[in-house]
C-alpha positions as CSV (number, residue, x, y, z in Angstrom):
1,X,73.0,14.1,-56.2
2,X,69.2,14.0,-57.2
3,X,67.7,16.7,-58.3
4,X,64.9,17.8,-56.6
5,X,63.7,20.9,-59.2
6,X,60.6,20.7,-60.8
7,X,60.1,20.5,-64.9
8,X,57.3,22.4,-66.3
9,X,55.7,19.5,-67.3
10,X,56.0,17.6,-63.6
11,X,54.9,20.9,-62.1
12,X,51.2,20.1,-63.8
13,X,51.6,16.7,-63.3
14,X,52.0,17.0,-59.7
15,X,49.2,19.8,-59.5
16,X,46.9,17.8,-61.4
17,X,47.7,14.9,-58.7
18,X,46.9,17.4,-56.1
19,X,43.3,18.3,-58.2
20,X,42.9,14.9,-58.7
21,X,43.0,13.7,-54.9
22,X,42.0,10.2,-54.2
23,X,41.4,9.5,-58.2
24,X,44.6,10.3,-59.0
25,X,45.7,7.9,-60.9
26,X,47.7,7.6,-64.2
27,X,44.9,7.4,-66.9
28,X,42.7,10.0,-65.4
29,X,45.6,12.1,-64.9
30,X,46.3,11.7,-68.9
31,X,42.7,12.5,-69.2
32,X,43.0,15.8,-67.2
33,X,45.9,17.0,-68.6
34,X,44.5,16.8,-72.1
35,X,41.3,18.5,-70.9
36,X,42.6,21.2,-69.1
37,X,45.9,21.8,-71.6
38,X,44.0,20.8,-75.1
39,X,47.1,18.9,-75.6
40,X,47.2,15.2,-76.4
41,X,50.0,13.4,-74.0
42,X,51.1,9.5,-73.8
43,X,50.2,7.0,-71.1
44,X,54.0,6.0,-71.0
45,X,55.0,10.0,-70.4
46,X,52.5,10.3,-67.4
47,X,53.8,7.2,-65.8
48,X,57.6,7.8,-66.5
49,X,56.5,11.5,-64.7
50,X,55.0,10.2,-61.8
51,X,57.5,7.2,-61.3
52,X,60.5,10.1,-61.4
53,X,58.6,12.2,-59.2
54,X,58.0,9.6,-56.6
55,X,61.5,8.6,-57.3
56,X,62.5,12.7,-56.0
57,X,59.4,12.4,-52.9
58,X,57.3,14.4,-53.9
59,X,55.0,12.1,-54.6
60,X,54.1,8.9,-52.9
61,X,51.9,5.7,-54.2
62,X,49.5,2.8,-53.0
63,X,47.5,0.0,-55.2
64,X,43.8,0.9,-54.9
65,X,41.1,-1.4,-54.7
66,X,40.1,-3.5,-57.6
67,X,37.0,-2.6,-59.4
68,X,34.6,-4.1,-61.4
69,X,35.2,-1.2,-64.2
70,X,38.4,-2.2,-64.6
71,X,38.0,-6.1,-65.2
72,X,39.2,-6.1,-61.3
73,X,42.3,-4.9,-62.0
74,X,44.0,-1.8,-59.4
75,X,44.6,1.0,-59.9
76,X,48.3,2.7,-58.6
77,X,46.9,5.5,-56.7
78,X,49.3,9.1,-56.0
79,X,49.4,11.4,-53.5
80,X,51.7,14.6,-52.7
81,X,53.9,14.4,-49.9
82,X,54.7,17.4,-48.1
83,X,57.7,17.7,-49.7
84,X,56.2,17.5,-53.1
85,X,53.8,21.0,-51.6
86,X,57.0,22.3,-50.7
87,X,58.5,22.2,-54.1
88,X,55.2,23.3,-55.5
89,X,55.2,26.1,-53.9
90,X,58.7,27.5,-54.5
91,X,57.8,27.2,-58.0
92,X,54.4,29.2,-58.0
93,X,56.6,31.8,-55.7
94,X,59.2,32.3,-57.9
95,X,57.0,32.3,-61.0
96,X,54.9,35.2,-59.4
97,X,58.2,36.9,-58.3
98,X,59.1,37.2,-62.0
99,X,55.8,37.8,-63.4
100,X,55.6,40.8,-61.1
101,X,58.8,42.1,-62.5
102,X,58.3,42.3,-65.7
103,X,57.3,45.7,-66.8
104,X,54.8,45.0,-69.4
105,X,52.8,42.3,-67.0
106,X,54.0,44.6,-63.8
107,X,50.7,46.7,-64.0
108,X,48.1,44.0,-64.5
109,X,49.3,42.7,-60.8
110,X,48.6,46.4,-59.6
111,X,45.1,46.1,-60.6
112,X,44.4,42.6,-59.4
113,X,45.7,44.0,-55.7
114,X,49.1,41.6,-56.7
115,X,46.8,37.9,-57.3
116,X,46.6,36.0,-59.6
């Protein structure tokens, strides 16, 4: 059977897709992640992530147009599938579900009328 959970580190992947829209591609993914995270992260770990989360259908992928940027070479462009929001959004729920359940954290919720 496949699994079909997300990792923490495919979770951001697949949200930064989802940021990303229509440039959502593997380098500028690399580049977000790093921005947003302050973490450094390898070409090779973004494409393994995206090729095993279009491998569970969460994501899907088309060749973009060539570009004069790139030497005319395309770029492999992603996109979530419905599926892929689906999965997303189990994860935020049940993240929330146990932030809001722990007692220490419990109260900031209260304040924030339960949002995050």
């Amino acid at each position: 059977m496949k699994e079909t959970r997300l990792g923490d580190f495919e979770e951001v992947v697949l949200l930064l897709v989802g940021i990303l829209g229509e440039q959502a591609y593997a380098f500028n993914i690399a580049e977000e992640f790093e921005a947003q995270t302050e973490r450094s992260i390898s070409i090779g770990a973004v494409h393994s992530t995206l090729s095993r989360l279009e491998d569970k259908g969460f994501l899907t992928s088309e060749m973009g147009a060539s570009t004069a940027e790139r030497g005319g070479r395309r770029k492999r462009i992603y996109t979530i599938t419905a599926y892929g929001r689906r999965a997303l959004e189990l994860s935020r729920d049940l993240k929330v579900s146990l932030w809001k359940q722990y007692p220490a954290f419990a109260p900031d919720f209260l304040n924030f009328g339960g949002q995050i």
